[in-house]
C-alpha positions as CSV (number, residue, x, y, z in Angstrom):
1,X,129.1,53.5,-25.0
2,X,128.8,51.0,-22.3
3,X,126.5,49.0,-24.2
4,X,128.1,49.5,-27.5
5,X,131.2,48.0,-25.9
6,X,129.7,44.8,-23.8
7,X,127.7,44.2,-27.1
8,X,130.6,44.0,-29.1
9,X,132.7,41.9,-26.4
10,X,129.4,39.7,-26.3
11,X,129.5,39.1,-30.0
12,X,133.5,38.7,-30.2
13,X,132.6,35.8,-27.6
14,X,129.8,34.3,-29.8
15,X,132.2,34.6,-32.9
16,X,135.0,33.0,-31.0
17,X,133.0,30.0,-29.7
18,X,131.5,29.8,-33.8
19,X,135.0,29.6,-34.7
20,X,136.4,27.3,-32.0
21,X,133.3,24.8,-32.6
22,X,134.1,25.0,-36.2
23,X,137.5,24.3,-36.0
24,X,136.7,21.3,-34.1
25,X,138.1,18.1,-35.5
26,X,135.7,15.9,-36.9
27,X,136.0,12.1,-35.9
28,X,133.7,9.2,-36.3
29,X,133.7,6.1,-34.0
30,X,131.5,2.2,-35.1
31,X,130.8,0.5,-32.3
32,X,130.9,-3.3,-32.5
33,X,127.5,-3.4,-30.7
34,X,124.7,-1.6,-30.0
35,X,124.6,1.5,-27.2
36,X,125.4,-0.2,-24.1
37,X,128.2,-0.1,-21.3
38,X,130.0,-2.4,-23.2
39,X,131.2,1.1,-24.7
40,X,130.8,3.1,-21.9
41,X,134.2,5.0,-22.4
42,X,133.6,6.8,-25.2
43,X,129.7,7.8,-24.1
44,X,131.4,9.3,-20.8
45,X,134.2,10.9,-22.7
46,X,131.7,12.6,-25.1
47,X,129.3,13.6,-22.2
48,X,131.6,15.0,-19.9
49,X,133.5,17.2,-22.5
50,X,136.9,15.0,-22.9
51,X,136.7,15.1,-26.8
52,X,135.8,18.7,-26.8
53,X,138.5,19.9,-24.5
54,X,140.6,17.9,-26.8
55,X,138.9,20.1,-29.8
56,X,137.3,16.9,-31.1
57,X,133.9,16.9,-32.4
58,X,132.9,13.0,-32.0
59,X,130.1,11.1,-33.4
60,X,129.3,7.9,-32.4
61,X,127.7,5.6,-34.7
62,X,125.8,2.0,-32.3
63,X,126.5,-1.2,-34.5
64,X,123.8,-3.9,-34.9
65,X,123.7,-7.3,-36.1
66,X,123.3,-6.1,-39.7
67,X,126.7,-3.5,-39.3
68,X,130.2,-4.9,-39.2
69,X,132.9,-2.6,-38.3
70,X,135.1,-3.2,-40.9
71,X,133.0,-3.0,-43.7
72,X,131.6,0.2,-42.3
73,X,135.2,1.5,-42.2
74,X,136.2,0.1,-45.9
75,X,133.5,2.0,-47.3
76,X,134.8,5.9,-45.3
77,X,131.7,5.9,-43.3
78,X,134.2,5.9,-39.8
79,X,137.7,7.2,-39.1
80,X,138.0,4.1,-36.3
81,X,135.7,1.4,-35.4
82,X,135.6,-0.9,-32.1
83,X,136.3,-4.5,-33.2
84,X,137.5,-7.9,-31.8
85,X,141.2,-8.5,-32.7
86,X,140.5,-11.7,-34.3
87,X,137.9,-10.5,-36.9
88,X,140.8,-7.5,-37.5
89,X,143.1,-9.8,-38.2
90,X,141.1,-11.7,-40.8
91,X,139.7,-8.3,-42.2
92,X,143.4,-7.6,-42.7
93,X,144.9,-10.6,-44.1
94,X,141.4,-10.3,-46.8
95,X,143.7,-6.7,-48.3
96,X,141.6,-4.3,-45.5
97,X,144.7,-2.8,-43.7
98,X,143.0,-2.1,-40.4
99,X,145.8,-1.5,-37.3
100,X,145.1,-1.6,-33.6
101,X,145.9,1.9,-32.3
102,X,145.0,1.3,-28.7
103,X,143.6,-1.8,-26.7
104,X,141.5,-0.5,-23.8
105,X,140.3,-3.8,-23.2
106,X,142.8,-5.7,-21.0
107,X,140.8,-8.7,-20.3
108,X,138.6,-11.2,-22.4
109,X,134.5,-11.2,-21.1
110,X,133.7,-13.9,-23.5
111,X,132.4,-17.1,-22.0
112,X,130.3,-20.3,-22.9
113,X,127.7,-21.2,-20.6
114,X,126.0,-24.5,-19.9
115,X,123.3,-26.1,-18.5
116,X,124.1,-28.7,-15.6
117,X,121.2,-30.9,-16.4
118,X,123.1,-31.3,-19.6
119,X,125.9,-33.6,-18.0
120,X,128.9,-31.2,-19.2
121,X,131.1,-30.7,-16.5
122,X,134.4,-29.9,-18.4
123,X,135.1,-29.1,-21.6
124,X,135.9,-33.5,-22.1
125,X,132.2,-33.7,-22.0
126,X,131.2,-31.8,-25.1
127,X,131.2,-34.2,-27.9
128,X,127.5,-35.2,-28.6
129,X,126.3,-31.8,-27.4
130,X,125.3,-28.8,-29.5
131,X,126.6,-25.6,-28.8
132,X,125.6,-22.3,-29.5
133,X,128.3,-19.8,-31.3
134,X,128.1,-16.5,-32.2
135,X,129.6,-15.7,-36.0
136,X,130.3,-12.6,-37.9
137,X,133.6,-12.6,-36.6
138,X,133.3,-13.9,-33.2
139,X,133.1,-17.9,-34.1
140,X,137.3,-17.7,-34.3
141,X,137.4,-18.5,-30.3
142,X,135.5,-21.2,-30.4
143,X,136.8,-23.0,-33.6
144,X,140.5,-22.4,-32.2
145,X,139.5,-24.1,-28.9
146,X,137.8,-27.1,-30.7
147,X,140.9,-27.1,-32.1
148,X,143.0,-27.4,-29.2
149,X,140.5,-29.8,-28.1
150,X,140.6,-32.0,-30.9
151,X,137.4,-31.6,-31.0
152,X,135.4,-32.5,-34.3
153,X,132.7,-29.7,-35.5
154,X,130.6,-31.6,-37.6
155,X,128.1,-33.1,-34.8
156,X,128.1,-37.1,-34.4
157,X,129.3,-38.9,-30.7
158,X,132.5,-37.9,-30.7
159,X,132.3,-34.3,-31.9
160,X,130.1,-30.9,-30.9
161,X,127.1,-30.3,-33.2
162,X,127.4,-25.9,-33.9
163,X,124.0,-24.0,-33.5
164,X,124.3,-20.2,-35.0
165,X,123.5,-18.3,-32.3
166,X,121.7,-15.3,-32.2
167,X,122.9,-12.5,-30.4
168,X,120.1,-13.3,-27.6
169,X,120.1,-16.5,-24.7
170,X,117.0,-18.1,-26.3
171,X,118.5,-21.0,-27.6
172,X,119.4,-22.1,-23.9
173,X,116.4,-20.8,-22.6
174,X,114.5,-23.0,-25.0
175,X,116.7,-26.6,-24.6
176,X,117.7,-26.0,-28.5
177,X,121.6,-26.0,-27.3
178,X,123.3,-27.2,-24.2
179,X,125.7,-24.7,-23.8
180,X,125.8,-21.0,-25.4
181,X,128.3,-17.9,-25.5
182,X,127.9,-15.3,-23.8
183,X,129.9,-12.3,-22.5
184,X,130.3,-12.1,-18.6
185,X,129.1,-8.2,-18.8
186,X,126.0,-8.9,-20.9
187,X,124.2,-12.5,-22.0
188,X,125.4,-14.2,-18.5
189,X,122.8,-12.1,-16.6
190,X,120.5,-12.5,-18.8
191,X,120.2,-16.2,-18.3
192,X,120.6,-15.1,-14.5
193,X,117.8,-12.8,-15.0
194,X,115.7,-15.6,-16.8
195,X,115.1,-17.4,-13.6
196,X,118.4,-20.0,-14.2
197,X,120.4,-20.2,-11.2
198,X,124.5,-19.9,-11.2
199,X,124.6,-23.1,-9.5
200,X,122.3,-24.6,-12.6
201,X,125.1,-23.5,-14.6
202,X,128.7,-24.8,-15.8
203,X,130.8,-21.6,-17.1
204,X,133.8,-21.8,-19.0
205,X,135.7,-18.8,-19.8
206,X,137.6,-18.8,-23.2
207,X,141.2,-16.9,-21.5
208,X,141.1,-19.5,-18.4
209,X,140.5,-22.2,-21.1
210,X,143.9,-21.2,-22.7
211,X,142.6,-19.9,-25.7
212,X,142.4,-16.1,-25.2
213,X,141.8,-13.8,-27.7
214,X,141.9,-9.3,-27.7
215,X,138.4,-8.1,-27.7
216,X,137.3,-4.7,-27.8
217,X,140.3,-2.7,-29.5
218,X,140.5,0.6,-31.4
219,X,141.6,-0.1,-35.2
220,X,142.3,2.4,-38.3
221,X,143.4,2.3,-41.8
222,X,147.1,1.9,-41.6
223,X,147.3,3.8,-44.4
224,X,145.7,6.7,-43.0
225,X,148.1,7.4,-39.7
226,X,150.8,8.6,-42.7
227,X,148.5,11.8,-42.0
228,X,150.1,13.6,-39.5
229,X,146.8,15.7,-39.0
230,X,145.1,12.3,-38.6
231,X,147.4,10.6,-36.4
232,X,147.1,13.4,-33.9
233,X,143.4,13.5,-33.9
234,X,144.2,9.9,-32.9
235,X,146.1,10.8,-30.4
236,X,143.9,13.1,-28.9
237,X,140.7,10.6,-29.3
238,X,142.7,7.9,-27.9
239,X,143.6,9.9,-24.9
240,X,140.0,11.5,-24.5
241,X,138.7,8.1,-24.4
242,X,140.7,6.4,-21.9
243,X,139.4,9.0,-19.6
244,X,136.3,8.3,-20.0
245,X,137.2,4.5,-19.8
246,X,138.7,5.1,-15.8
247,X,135.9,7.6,-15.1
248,X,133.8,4.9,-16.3
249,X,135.4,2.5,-14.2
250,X,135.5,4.7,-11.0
251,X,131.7,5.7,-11.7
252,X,129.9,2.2,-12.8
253,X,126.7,3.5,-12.2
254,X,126.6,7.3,-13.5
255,X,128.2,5.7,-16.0
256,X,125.1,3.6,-16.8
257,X,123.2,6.3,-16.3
258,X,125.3,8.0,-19.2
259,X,124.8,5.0,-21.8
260,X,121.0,4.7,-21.2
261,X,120.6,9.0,-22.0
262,X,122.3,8.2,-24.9
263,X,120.5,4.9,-26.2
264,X,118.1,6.2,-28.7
265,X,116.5,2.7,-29.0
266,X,115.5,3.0,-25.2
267,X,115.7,-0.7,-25.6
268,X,118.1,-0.8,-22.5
269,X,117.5,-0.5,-18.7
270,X,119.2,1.0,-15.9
271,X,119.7,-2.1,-13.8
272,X,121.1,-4.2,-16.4
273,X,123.6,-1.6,-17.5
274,X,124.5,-1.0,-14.3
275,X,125.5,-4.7,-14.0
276,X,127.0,-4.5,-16.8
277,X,129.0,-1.2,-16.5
278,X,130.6,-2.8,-13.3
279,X,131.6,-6.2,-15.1
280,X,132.9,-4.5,-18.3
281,X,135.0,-2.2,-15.6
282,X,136.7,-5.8,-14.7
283,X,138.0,-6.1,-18.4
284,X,139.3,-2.6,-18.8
285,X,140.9,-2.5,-15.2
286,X,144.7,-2.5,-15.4
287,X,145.0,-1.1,-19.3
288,X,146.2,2.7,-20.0
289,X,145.2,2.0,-23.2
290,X,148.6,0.7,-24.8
291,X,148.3,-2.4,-25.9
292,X,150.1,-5.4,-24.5
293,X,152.2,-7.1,-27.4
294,X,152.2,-10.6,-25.3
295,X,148.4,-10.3,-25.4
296,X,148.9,-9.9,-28.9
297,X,150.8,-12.5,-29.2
298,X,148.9,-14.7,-27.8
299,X,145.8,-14.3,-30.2
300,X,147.5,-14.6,-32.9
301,X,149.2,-18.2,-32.0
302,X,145.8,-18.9,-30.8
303,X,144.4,-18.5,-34.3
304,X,147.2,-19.9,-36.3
305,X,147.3,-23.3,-33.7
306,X,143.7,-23.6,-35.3
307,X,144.1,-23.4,-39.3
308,X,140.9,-25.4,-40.6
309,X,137.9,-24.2,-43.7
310,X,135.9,-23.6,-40.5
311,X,138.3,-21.3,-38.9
312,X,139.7,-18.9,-41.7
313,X,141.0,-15.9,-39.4
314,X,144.5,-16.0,-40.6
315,X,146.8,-18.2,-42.0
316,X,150.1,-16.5,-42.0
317,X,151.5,-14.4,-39.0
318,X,150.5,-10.7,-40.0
319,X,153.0,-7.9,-40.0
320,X,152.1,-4.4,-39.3
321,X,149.0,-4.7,-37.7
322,X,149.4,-3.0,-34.5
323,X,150.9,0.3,-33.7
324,X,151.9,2.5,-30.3
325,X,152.6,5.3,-32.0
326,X,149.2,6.8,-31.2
327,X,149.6,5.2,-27.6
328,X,153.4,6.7,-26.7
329,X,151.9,10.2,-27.7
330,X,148.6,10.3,-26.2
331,X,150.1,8.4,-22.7
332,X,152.9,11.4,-22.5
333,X,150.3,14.0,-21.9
């Protein structure tokens, strides 16, 4: 009878965990970027069980050169993608009604980087350089601060010839550009790592150069947070994944260790995640996740002080596009 019983409270168990796991809600996250610590957050959350105890079932879907986050949303294959707010914004103001839900990136990590040999010592020094920019999105900064520079586009003596960069460091590496963008937590060691010493180096940084702009934020459908069943899986992702975010930040290098069991490419290493884990933990320092709407602010004057063909983020302030609904609910647990 024993047995009889502890066989049937054993199978109860199975059936309950069957049910539990299949009652789990189903949510997909697209990176920006490939797996790296730039995304360490949601990695950690996933491995240590935050998404499960939330009853969350979480896929994570790496980006690439070839996947934009918004497209990849637009066609159902995520519930919320990773994206720069800048490349949201003109996603949204094209009829894609993508809304920021949560912001757990406080501080901007993009930078342009050039070589001292070069002669550039301040940004007054630019025209009759070329200069790397990344595009797909992330070219906005850099036109905006042109902009604000008065600073022509089109090459020539007086204005900055624009090399599309590729997302790697070879252009500067190779003397094709004199400066190039990189992100503090990722391309900056590179060159660093390529032998190229900080003090062969002038660095700019786009926020300290006035022309800050929200990088890695959460966005979804507007449409979609009409669904009260989706809004709360929201909310429960949202909170799930800002811890992970601080135990990211209190853990740089299990952390790492997390992103690189988890990078299927194995394309990455342990040291260079490491360094990176412990610079991205400087952008996300100071941010529960809510989004600031002065940061806001700020990228969106930013974009519209720099209306020109190259530049095409937005050309009217946008209404709507950010939200704490999710944030107020998931902050209250």
């Amino acid at each position: 009878m024993r047995k009889l019983v502890a066989g049937a409270i054993a199978g109860a168990m199975v059936a309950g965990a069957a049910v539990s796991a299949s009652a789990a809600d189903k949510v997909t996250l697209q990176l920006k970027w490939v797996t790296q610590a730039q995304f360490a957050g949601y990695y950690v959350a996933k491995d240590k069980g935050f998404y499960t105890d939330e009853g969350l079932d979480v896929t994570i879907k790496p980006g690439g050169p070839d996947i934009a986050p918004e497209q990849v949303i637009a066609g159902g294959g995520a519930d919320v993608i990773v994206d720069w707010m800048a490349a949201a914004l003109a996603a949204r103001e094209k009829g894609l009604p993508l809304v920021n839900i949560a912001q757990p990136f406080k501080h901007g990590g993009l930078e342009l980087t050039c070589l001292k040999s070069s002669g550039i010592s301040s940004p007054k020094d630019f025209p009759g350089h070329t200069l790397g920019v990344w595009f797909y999105g992330n070219e906005y900064p850099f036109y905006a601060w042109m902009a604000k520079l008065k600073i022509p586009t089109e090459g020539g003596k007086d204005g900055v010839t624009v090399l599309k960069q590729g997302f790697n460091v070879d252009p500067l590496l190779q003397h094709q550009a004199d400066c190039i963008s990189v992100m503090t937590y990722n391309e900056y060691g590179q060159v660093l790592d390529a032998g190229i010493k900080p003090d062969q180096l002038v660095t700019f940084n786009y926020l300290k150069e006035g022309v800050g702009m929200l990088e890695d934020g959460l966005y979804v459908l507007g449409p979609k947070l009409k669904d009260e069943k989706f809004k709360g899986d929201m909310v429960k992702f949202v909170r799930a994944s800002m811890k992970g975010w601080k135990w990211a930040e209190q853990h740089p290098d299990e952390a790492a260790k997390i992103v690189i069991d988890n990078d299927a490419s194995g394309a990455q290493t342990l040291e260079h995640q490491e360094y990176m884990m412990k610079e991205v933990a400087k952008l996300t320092e100071g941010s529960d996740g809510a989004l600031d709407p002065k940061d806001y602010d700020e990228t969106v004057n930013t974009l519209l002080s720099a209306i020109s063909p190259e530049n095409p983020a937005i050309t009217k302030k946008p209404e709507g596009a950010w939200t704490h609904e999710v944030t107020d609910l998931a902050l209250k647990k």
